[in-house]
N, C-alpha and C positions, 0 to 999 in steps of 0.2 A: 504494500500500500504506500502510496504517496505524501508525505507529510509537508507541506509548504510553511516554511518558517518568512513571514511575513518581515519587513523591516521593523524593527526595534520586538523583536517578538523571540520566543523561544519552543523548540520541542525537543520531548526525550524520549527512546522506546526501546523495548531491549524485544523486539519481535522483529523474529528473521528478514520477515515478508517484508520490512519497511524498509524505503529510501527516504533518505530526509533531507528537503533542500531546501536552498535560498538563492533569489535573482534578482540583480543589480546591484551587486554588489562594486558600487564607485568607490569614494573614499572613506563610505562605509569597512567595518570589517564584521568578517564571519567565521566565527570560530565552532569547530568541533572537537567532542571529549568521546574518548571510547575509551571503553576496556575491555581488551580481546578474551580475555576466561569468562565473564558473564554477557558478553555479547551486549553490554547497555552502553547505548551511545545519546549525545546529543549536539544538537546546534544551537547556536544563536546568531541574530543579524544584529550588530551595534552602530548604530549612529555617529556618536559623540564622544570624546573618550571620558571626562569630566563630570561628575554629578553636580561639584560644585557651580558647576553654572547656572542651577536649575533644579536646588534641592525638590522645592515642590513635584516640579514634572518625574523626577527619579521616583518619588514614593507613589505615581501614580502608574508609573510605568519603570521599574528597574531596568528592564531590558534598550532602552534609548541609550544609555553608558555604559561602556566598559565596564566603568569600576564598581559598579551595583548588579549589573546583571551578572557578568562573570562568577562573581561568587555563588550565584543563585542555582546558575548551569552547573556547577561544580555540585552544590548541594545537592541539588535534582539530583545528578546519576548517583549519589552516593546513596540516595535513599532508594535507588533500583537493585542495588547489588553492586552497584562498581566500587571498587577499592583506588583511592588517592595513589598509592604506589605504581600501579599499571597504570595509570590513564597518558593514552596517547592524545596531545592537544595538536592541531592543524589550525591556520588561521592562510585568510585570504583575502583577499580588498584591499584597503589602504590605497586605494588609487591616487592621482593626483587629476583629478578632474577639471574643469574650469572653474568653478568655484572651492575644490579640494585647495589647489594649489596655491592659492592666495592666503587660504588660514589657514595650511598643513592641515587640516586634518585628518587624511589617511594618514600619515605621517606618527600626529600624536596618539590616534588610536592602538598603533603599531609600538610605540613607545610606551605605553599606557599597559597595554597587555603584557610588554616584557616587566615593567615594575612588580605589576599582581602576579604574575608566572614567578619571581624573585622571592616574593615573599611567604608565597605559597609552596615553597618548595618544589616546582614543578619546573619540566622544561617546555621548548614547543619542539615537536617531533619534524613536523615540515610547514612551510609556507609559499605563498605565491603571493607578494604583495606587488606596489608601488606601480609603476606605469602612468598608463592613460587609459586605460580597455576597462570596463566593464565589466563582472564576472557573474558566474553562475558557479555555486558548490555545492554536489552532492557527495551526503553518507551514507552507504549502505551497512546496514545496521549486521548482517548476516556475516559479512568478513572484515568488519573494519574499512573499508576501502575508501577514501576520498579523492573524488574528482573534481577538478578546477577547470572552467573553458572559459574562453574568451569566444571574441570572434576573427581569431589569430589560431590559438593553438587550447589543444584538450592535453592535458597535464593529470598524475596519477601524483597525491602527495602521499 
C-alpha cells in the first residue's frame, strides 16, 4: 500500500506491503528511519529547520521543523519495535531553489539535522541533498530500501 507523506507531515508502518513516500521535495528535507530486524520504518517531509521561528505553528504542527518533528519520527518507530541502535537515517532535499537559495534553507535544514543526529547519538547512513532539482523519496518498508529521483537521475541511498 501507498503511504503519501504530505509536506510538513509524517508516517510510520512496519507492514511489508507498504511504500512510503514524499514529492517535492525543494529545499524542503525528507528524512527516513528504519530498522532492518523489525522491518518498522518511517518518513517525514520538513519545511523549516527552526521551531524557534514559530513556537506556536511547531505545537500545532511539529512536523513543519526539523527540530520538533524529528524527534517525534524517532519516537514513532520506537514505539513500533525499532530499536535506537539499528536505525538507519536517509535524508534528501535540501535543494537550493529560487527562493531556497537566498535564505539557505535547504542548507540549514541539512545542518539542523546533523546537530539533532549529534546529539542523538545517531548517524545518517546516506543522502542526496543540495542542487537545484526537485525530489521525490520512496521507502519500502519490506527491505529497507530508499529511492531518491529527480528529473535527472533515480539514485538507491
Amino acid at each position: 500500500m501507498l503511504k503519501v507523506v504530505g509536506m510538513a507531515d509524517m508516517k510510520i508502518s512496519n507492514a511489508d506491503s507498504d511504500i512510503i513516500v514524499t514529492y517535492a521535495l525543494g529545499s524542503c528535507i525528507g528524512l527516513t528511519v528504519y530498522d532492518p530486524l523489525t522491518r518498522v520504518g518511517g518518513m517525514m517531509h520538513a519545511m523549516m529547520p527552526d521551531s524557534k521561528i514559530d513556537p506556536p505553528r511547531s505545537k500545532e504542527n511539529p512536523f513543519i521543523f526539523v527540530d520538533t518533528g524529528f524527534p517525534l519520527l524517532i519516537d514513532e518507530c520506537l514505539k513500533y519495535g525499532a530499536k535506537k541502535e539499528r536505525l538507519q537515517i536517509k535524508a534528501a532535499g535540501c535543494s537550493a531553489l529560487k527562493t531556497g537559495h537566498f535564505f539557505k534553507i535547504g542548507y540549514k535544514n541539512f545542518n539542523c539535522l546533523n546537530d539533532l543526529l549529534s546529539s542523538y547519538n545517531l548517524s545518517l547512513h546516506a543522502y542526496d541533498v543540495g542542487g537545484a532539482a526537485s525530489r521525490t523519496m520512496k521507502l519500502a518498508i519490506s527491505d529497507g530500501e530508499v529511492l531518491v529521483e529527480d528529473n535527472r537521475k533515480k539514485i538507491k541511498l
